[in-house]
C-alpha positions as CSV (number, residue, x, y, z in Angstrom):
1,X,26.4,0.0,7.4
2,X,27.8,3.2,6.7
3,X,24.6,5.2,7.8
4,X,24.9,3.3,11.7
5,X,28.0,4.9,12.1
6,X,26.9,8.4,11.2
7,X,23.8,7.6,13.5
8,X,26.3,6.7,16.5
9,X,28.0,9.6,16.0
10,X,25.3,11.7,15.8
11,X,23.8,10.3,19.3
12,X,27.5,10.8,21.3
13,X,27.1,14.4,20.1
14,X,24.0,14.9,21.1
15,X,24.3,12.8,24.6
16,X,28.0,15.5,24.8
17,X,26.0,18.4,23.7
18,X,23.1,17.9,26.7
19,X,25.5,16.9,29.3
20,X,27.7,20.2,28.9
21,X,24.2,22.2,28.5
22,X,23.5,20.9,32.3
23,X,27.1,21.2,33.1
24,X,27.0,25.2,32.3
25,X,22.9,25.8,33.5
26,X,24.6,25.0,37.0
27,X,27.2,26.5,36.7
28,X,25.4,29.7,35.7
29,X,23.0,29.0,38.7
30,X,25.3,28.6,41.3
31,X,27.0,31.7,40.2
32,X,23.5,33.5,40.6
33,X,23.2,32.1,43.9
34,X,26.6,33.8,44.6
35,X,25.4,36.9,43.8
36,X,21.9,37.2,45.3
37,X,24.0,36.0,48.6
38,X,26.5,39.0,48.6
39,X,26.5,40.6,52.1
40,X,28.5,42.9,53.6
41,X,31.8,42.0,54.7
42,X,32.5,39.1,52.3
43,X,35.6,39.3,50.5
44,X,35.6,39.4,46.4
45,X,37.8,39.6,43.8
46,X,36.9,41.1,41.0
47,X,37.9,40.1,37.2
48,X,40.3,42.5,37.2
49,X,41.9,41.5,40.0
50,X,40.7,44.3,42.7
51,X,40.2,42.7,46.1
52,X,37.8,43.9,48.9
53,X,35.2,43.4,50.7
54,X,31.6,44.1,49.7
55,X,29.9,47.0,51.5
56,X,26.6,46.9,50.0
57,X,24.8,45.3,47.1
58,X,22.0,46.1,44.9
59,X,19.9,43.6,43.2
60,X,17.9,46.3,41.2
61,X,20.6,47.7,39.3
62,X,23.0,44.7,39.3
63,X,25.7,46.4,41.3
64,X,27.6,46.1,44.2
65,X,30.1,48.5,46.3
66,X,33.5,46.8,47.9
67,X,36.0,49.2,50.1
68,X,39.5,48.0,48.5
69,X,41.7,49.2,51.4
70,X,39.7,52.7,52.0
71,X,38.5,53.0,48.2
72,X,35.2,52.9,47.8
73,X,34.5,51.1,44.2
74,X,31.3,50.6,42.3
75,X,31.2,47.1,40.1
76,X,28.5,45.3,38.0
77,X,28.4,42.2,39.5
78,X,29.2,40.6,36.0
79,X,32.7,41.8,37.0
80,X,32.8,39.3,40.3
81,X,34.7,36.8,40.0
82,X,35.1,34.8,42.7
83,X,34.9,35.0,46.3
84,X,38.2,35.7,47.9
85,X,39.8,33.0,50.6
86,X,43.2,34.3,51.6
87,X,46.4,31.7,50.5
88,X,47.8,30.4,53.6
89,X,51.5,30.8,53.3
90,X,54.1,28.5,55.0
91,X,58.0,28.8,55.8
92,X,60.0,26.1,53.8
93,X,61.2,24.7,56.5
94,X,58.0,24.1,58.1
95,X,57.2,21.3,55.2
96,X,58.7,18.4,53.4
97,X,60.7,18.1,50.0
98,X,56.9,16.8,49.3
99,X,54.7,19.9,50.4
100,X,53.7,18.0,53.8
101,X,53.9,19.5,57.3
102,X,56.4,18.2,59.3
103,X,55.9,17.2,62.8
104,X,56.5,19.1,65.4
105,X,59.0,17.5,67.7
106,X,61.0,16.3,64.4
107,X,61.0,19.9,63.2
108,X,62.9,21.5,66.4
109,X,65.6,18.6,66.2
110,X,66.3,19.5,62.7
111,X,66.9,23.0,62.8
112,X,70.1,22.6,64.9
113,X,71.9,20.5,62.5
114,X,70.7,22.4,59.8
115,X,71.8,25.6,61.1
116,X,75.5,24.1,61.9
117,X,75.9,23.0,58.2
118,X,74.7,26.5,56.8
119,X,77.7,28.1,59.1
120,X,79.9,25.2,57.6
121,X,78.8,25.4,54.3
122,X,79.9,29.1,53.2
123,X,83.4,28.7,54.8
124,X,83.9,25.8,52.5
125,X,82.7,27.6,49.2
126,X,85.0,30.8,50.1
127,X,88.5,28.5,50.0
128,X,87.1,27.0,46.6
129,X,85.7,29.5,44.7
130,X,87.7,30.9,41.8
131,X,87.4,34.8,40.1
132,X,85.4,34.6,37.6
133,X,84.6,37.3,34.9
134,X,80.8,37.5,33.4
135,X,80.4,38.2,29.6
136,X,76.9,39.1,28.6
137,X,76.3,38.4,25.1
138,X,73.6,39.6,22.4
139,X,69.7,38.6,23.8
140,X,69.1,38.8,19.9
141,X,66.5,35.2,18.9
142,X,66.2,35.2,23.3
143,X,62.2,35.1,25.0
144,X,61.6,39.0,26.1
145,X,63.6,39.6,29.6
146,X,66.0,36.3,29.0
147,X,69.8,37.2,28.6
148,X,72.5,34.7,27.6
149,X,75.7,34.7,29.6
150,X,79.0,32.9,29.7
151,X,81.3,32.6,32.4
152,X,85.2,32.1,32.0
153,X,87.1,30.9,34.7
154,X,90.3,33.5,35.3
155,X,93.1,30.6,36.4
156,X,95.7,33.3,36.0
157,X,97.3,34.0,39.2
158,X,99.3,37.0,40.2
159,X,102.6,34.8,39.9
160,X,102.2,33.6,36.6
161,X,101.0,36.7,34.9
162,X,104.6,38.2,36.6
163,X,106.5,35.6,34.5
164,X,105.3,36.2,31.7
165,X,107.2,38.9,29.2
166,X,105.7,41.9,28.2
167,X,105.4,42.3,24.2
168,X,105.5,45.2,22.8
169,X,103.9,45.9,19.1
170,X,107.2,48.3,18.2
């Protein structure tokens, strides 16, 4: 009994070992298949992070030149990473609270309302706000960079702090 257990467990870890042995042989051959396709004028990024586009290649030594905005730079290709697809970047009011495109009859009719509550919006936060005075305190047991900070709200006004009496320490 005990023995068919160890067996089973043997097996799964042989059956996990061969399917992640296939899993990195393609890998490593689609990587290959990367390489030997270089040609000029793809874009690369490098481990490093050096972006550019690949001017020539050579197979025999296992390097390849990129021009990295007028630089001319000479990489193994073991230091290619990936090849490089520009992000495509979009406004935040061209999407959703989701991430999704809005359409774009919707989108025209929205920016007018939207643009007469931001002109509301800051009149109405002038006439509330109150002077406040910032207080950093020690960053000691803070993450690198993070600062703590309390706020006190000043309430005093100009008529109150007339009424009071001045003390003297005589």
């Amino acid at each position: 009994m005990q023995y068919s257990i160890l067996i089973i467990l043997l097996l799964f870890m042989i059956i996990f070992m061969v399917v992640q042995g296939r899993k990195a042989k393609q890998q490593q051959q689609e990587r290959q298949n990367f390489i030997n396709e270089l040609e000029p004028g793809t874009e690369i990024i490098t481990i490093g992070g050096v972006i550019g586009k690949v001017v020539s290649s050579d197979p025999e030594y296992d390097e390849v030149v990129i021009d990295s905005e007028g630089s001319l730079l000479r990489f193994t290709t073991k230091a290619i990473s990936r090849q490089y697809v520009r992000p495509a970047y979009v406004r935040d009011d061209e999407v959703d609270e989701n991430g999704n495109p809005l359409p774009q009859n919707e989108e025209s009719e929205e920016a007018e309302p939207a643009e007469a509550a931001a002109e509301q919006q800051p009149a109405e936060i002038e006439q509330k706000s109150e002077p406040t005075e910032v207080i950093e305190t020690s960053t000691e047991g803070l993450p690198y960079g993070a600062r703590e900070i309390e706020v006190e709200q000043n309430t005093e006004t100009a008529e109150d702090s007339a009424e009071k009496p001045a003390t003297s320490n005589n």
